[in-house]
N, CA, C and O atoms as a GROMACS GRO file, in nm:
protein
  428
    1UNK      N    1  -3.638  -4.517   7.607
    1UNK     CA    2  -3.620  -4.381   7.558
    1UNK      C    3  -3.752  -4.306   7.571
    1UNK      O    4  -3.862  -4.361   7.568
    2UNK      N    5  -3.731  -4.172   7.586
    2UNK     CA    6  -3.838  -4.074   7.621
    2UNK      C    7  -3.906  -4.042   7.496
    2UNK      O    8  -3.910  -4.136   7.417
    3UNK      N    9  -3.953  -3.948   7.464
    3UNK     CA   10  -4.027  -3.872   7.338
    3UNK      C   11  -3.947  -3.751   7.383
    3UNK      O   12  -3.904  -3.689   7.285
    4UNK      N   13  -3.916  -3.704   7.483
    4UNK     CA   14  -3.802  -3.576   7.472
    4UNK      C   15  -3.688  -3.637   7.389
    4UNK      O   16  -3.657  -3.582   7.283
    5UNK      N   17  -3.627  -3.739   7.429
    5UNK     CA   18  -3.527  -3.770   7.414
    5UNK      C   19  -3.523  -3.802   7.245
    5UNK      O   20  -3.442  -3.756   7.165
    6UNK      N   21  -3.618  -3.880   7.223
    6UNK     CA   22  -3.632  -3.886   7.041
    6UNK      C   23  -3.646  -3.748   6.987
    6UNK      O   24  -3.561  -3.706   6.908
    7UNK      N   25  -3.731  -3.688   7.018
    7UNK     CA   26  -3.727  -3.504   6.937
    7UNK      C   27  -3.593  -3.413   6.960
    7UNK      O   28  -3.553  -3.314   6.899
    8UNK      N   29  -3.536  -3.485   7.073
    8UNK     CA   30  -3.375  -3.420   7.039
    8UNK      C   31  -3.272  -3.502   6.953
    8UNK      O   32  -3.179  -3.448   6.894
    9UNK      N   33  -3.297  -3.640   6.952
    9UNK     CA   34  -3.228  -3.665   6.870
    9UNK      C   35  -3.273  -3.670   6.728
    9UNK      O   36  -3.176  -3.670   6.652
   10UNK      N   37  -3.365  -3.674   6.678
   10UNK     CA   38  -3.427  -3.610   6.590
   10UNK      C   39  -3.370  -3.459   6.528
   10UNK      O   40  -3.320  -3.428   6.420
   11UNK      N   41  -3.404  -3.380   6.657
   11UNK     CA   42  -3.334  -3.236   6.562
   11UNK      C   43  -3.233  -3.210   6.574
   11UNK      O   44  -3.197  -3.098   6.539
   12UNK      N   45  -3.111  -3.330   6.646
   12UNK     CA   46  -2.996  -3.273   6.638
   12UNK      C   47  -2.946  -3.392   6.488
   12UNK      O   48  -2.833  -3.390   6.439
   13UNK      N   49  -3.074  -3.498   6.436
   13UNK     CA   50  -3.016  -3.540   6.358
   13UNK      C   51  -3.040  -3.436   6.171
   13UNK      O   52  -2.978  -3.425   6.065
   14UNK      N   53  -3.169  -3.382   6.233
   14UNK     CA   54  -3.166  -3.282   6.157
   14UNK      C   55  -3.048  -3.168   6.124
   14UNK      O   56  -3.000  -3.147   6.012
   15UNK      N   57  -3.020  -3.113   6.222
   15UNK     CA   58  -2.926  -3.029   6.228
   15UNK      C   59  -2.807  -3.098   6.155
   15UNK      O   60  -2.743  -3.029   6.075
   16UNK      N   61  -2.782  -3.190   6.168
   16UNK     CA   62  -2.663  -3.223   6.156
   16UNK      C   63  -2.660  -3.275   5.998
   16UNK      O   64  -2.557  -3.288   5.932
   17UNK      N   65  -2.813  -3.306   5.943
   17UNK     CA   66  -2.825  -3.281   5.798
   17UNK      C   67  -2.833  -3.206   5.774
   17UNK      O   68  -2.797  -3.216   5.657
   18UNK      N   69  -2.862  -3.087   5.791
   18UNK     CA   70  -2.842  -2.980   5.698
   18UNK      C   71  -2.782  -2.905   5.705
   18UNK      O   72  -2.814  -2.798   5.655
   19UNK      N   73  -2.641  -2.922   5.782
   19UNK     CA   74  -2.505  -2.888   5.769
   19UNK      C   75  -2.416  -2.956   5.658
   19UNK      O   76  -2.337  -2.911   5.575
   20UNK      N   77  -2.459  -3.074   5.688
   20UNK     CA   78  -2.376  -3.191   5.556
   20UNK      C   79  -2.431  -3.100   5.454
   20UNK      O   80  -2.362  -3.036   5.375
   21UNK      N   81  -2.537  -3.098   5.461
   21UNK     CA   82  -2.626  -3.023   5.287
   21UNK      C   83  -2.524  -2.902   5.254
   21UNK      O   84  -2.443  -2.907   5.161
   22UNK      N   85  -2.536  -2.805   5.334
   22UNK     CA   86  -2.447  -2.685   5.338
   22UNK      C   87  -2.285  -2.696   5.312
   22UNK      O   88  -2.217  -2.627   5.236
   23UNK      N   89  -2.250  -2.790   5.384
   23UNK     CA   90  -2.118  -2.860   5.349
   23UNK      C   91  -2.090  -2.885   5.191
   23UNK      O   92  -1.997  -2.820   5.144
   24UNK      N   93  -2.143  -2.950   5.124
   24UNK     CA   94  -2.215  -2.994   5.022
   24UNK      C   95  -2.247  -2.897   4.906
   24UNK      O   96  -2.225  -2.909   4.785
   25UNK      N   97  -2.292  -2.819   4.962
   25UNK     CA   98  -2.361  -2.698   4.886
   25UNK      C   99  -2.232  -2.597   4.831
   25UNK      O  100  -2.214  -2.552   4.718
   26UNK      N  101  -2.128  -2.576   4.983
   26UNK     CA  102  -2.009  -2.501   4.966
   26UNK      C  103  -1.928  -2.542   4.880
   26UNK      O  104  -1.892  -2.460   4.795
   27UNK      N  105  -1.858  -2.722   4.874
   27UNK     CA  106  -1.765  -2.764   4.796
   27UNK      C  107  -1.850  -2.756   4.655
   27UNK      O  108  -1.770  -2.765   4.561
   28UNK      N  109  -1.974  -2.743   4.614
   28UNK     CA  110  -2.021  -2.799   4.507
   28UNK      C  111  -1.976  -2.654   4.457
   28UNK      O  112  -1.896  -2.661   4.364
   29UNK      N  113  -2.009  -2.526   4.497
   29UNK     CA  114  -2.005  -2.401   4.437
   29UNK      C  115  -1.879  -2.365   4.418
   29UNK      O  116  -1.858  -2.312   4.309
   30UNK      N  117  -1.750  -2.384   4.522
   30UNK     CA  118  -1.601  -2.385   4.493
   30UNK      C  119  -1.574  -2.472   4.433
   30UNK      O  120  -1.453  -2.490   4.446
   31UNK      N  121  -1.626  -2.560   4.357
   31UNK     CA  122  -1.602  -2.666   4.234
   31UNK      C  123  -1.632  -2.558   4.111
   31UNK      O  124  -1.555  -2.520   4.023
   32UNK      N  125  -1.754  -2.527   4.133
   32UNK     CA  126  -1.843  -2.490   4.007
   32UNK      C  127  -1.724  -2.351   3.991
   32UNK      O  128  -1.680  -2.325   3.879
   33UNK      N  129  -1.689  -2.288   4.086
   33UNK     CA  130  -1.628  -2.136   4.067
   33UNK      C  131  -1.499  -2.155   4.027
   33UNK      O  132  -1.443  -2.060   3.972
   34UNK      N  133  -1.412  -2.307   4.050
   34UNK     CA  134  -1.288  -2.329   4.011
   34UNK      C  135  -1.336  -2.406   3.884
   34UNK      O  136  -1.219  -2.435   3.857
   35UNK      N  137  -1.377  -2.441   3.823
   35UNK     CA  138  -1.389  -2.475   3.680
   35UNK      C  139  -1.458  -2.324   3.624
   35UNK      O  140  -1.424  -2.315   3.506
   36UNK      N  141  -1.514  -2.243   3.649
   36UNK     CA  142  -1.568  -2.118   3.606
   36UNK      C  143  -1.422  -2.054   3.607
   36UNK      O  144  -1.386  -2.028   3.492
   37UNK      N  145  -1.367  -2.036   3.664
   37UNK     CA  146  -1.211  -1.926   3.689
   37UNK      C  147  -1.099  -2.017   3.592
   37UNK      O  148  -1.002  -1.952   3.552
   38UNK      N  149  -1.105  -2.142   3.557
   38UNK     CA  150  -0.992  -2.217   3.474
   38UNK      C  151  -1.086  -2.220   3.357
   38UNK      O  152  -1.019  -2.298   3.289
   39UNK      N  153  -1.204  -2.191   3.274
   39UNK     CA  154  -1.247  -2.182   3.181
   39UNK      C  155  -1.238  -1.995   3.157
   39UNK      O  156  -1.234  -1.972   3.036
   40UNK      N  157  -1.236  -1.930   3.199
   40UNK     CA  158  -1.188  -1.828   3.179
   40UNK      C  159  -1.073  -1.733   3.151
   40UNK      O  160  -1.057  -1.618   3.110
   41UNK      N  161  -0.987  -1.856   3.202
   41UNK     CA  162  -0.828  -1.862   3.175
   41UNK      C  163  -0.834  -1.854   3.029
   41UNK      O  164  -0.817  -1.763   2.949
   42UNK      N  165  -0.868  -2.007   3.017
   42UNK     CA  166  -0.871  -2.066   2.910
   42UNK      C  167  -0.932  -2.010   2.727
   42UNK      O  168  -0.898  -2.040   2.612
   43UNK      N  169  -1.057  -1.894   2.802
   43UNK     CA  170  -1.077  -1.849   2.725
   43UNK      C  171  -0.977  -1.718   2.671
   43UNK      O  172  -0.934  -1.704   2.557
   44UNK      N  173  -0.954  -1.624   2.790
   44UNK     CA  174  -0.819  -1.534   2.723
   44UNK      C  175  -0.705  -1.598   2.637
   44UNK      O  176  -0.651  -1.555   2.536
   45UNK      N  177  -0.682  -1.724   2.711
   45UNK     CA  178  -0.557  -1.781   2.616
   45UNK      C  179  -0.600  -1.805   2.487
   45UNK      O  180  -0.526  -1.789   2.390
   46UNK      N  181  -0.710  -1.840   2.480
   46UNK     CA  182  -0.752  -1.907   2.352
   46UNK      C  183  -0.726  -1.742   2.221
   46UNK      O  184  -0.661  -1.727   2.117
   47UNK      N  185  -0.826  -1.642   2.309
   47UNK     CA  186  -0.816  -1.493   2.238
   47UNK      C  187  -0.652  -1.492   2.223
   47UNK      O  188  -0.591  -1.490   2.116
   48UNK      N  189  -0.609  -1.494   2.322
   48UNK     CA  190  -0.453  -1.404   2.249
   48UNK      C  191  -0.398  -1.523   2.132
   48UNK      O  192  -0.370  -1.502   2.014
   49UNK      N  193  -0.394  -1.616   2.185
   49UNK     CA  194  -0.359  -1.711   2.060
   49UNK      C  195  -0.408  -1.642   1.947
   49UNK      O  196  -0.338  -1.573   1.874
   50UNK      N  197  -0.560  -1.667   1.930
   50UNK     CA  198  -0.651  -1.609   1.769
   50UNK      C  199  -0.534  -1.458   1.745
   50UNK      O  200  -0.449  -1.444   1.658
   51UNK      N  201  -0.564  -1.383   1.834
   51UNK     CA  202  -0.481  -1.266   1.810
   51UNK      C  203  -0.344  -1.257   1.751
   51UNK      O  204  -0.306  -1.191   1.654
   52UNK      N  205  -0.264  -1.352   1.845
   52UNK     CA  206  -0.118  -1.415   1.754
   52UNK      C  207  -0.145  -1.449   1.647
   52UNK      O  208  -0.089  -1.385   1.558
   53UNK      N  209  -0.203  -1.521   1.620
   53UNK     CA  210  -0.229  -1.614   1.475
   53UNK      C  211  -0.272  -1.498   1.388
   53UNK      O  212  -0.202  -1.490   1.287
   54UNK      N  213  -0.360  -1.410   1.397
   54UNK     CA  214  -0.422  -1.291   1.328
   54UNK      C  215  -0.352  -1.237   1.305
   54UNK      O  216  -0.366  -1.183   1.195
   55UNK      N  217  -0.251  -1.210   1.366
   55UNK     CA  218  -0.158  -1.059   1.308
   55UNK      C  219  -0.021  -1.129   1.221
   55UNK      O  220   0.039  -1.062   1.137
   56UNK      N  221   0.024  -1.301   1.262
   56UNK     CA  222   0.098  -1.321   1.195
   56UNK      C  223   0.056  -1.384   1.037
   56UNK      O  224   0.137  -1.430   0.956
   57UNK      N  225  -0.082  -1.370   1.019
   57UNK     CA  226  -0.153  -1.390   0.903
   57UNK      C  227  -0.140  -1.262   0.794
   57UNK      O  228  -0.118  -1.254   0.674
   58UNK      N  229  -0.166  -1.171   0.898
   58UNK     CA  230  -0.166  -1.019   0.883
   58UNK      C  231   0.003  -0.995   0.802
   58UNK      O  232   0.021  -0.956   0.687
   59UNK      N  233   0.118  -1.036   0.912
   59UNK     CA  234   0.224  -0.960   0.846
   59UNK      C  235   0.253  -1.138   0.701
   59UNK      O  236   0.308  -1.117   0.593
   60UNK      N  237   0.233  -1.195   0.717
   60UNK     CA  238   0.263  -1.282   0.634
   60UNK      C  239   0.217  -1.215   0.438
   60UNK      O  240   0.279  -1.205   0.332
   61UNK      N  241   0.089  -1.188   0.481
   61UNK     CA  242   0.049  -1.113   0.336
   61UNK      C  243   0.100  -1.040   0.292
   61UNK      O  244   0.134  -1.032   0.174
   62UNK      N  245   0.126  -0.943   0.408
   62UNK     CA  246   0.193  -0.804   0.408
   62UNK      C  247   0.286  -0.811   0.344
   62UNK      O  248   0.290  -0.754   0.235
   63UNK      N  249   0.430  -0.912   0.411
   63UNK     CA  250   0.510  -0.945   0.318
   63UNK      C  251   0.522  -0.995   0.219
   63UNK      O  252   0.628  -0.998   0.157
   64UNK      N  253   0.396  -1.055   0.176
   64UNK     CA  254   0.416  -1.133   0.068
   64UNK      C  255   0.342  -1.047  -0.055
   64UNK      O  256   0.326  -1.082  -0.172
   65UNK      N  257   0.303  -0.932   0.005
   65UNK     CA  258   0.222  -0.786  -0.101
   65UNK      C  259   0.349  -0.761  -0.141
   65UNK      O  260   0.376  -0.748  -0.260
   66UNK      N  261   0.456  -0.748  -0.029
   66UNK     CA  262   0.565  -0.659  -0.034
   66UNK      C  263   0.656  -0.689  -0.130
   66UNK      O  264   0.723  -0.601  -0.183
   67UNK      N  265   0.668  -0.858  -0.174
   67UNK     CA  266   0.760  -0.934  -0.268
   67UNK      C  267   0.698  -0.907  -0.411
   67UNK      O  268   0.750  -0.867  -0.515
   68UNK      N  269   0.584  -0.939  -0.384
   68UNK     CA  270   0.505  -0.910  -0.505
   68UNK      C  271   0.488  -0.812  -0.580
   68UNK      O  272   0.460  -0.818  -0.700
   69UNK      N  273   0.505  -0.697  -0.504
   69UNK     CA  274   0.528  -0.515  -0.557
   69UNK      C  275   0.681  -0.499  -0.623
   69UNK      O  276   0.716  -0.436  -0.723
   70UNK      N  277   0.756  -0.579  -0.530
   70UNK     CA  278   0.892  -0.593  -0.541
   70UNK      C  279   0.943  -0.651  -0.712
   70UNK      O  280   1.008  -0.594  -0.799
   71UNK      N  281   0.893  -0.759  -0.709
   71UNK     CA  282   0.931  -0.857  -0.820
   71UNK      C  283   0.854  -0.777  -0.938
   71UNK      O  284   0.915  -0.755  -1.042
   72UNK      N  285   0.685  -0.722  -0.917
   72UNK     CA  286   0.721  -0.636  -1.052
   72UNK      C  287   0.764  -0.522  -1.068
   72UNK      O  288   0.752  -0.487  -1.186
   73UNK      N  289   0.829  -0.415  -0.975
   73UNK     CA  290   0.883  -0.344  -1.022
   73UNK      C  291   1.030  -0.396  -1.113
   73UNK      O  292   1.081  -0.318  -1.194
   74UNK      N  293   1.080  -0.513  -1.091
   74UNK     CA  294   1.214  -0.561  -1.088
   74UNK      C  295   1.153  -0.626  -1.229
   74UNK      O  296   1.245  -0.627  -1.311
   75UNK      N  297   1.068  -0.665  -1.268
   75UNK     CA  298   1.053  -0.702  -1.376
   75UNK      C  299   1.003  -0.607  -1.464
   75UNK      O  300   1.028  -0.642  -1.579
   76UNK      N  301   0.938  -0.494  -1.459
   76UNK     CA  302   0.912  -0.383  -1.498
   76UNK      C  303   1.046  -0.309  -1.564
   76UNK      O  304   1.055  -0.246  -1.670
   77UNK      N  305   1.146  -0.340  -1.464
   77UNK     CA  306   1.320  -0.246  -1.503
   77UNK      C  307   1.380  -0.364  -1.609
   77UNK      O  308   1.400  -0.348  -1.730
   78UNK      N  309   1.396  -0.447  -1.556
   78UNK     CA  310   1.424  -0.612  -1.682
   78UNK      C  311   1.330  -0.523  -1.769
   78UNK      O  312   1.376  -0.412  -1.746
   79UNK      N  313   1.236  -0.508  -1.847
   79UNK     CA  314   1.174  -0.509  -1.933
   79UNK      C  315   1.187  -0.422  -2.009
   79UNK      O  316   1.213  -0.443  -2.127
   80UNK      N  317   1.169  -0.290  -1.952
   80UNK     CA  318   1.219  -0.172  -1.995
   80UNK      C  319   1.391  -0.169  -2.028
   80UNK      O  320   1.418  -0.093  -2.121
   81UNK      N  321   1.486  -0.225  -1.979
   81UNK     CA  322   1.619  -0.277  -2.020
   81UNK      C  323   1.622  -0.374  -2.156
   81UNK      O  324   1.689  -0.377  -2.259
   82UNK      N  325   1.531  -0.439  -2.108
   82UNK     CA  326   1.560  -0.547  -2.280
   82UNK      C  327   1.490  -0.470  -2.379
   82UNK      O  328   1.526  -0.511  -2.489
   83UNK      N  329   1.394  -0.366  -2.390
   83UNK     CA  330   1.319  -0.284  -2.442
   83UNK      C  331   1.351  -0.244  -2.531
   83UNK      O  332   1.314  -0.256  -2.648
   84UNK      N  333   1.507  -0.135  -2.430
   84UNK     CA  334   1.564  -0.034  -2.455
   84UNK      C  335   1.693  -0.085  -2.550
   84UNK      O  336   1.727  -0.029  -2.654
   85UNK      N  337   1.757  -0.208  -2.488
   85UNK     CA  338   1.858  -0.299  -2.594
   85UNK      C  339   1.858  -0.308  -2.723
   85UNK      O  340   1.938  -0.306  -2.817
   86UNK      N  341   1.669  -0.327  -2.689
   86UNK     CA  342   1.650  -0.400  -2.840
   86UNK      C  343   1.579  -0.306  -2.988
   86UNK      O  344   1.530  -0.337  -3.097
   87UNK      N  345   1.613  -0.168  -2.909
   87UNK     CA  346   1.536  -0.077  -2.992
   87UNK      C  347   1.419  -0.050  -2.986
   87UNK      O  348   1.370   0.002  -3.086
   88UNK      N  349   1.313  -0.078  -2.846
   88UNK     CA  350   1.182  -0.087  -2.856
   88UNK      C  351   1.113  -0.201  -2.949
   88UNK      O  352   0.992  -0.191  -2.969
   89UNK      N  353   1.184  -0.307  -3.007
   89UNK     CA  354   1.122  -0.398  -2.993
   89UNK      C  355   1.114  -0.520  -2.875
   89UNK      O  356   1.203  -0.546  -2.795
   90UNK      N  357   1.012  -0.572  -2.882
   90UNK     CA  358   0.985  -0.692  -2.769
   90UNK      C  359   0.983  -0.815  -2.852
   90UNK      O  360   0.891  -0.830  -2.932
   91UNK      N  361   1.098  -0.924  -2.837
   91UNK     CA  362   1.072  -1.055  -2.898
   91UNK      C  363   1.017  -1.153  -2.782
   91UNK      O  364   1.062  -1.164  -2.669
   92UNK      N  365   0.904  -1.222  -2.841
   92UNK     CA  366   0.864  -1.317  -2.764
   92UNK      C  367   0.972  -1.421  -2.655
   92UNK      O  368   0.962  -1.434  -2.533
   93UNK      N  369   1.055  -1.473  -2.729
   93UNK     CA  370   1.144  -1.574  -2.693
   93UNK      C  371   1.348  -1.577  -2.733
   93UNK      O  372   1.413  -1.562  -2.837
   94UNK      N  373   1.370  -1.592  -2.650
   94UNK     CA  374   1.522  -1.640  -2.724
   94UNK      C  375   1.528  -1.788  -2.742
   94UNK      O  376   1.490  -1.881  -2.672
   95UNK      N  377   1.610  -1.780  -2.903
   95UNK     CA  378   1.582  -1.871  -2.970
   95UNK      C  379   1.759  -2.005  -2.916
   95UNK      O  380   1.773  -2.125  -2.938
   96UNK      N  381   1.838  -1.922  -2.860
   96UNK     CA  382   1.959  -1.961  -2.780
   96UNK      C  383   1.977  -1.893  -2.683
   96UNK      O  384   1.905  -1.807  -2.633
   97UNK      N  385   2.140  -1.954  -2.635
   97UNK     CA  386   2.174  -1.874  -2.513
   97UNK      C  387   2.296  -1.814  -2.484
   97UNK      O  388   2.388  -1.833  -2.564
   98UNK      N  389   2.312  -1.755  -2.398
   98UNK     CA  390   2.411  -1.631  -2.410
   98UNK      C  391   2.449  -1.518  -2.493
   98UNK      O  392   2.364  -1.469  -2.566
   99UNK      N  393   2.592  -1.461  -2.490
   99UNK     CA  394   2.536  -1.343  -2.540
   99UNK      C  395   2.532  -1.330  -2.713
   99UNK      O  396   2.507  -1.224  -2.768
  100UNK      N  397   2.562  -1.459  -2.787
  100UNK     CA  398   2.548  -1.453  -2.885
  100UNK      C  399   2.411  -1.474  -2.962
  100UNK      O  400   2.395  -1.450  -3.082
  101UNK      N  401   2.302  -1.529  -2.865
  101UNK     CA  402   2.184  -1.548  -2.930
  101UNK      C  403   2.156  -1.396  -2.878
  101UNK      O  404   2.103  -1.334  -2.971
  102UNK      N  405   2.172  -1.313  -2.765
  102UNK     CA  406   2.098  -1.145  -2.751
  102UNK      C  407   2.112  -1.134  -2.853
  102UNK      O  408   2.014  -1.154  -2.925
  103UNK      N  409   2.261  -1.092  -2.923
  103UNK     CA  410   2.313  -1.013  -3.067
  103UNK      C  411   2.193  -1.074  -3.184
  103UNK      O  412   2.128  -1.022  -3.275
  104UNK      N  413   2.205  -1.211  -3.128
  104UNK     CA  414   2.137  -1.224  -3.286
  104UNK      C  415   1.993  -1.222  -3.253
  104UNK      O  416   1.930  -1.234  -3.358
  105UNK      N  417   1.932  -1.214  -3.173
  105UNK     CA  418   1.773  -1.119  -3.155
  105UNK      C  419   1.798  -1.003  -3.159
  105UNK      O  420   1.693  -0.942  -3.140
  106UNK      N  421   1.911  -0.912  -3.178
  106UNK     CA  422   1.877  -0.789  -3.137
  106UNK      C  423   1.880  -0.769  -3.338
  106UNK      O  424   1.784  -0.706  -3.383
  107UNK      N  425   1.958  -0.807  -3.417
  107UNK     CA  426   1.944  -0.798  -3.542
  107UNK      C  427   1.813  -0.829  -3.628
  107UNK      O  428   1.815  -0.816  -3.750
   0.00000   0.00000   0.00000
């Protein structure tokens, strides 16, 4: 073998590394950009989830403000009804049941 002949195969063995490199270089970055693009997915999904979850936290209270406003007005009218039964007095307790113990709290 020549010394021409080694400096060409030499830089065509060069060449031909630092194509592999480049080769290399390409799949490594369309790796890196397809886990970058499926973590980004991942992150919107994650937001709208929080967002779902947030607003059904949101109407859950809501409704449950709503029962709660509910039940005392409804106990507010009960109250003012037994109130009104009883002459504006309020007895702590009934001492029986049905309508013969009302009568006899209302005496």
């Amino acid at each position: 073998m020549t010394q021409q002949s080694i400096e060409k195969l030499e830089t065509q063995r060069r060449a031909s590394e630092a194509q592999n490199k480049e080769l290399l270089n390409y799949v490594g970055d369309n790796t890196r950009l397809s886990h970058a693009a499926k973590n980004e997915i991942r992150v919107s999904q994650a937001r709208r989830a929080n967002t779902m979850a947030r607003v059904a936290a949101e109407n859950m209270v809501a409704q449950k403000l709503s029962e709660q406003e509910y039940n005392g007005r409804m106990n507010k009218v009960i109250f003012e009804q037994v109130r009104g039964r009883e002459g504006g007095v309020v007895t702590a307790g009934c001492t029986g049941s049905g309508e013969g113990a009302f009568k006899a709290n209302q005496q």
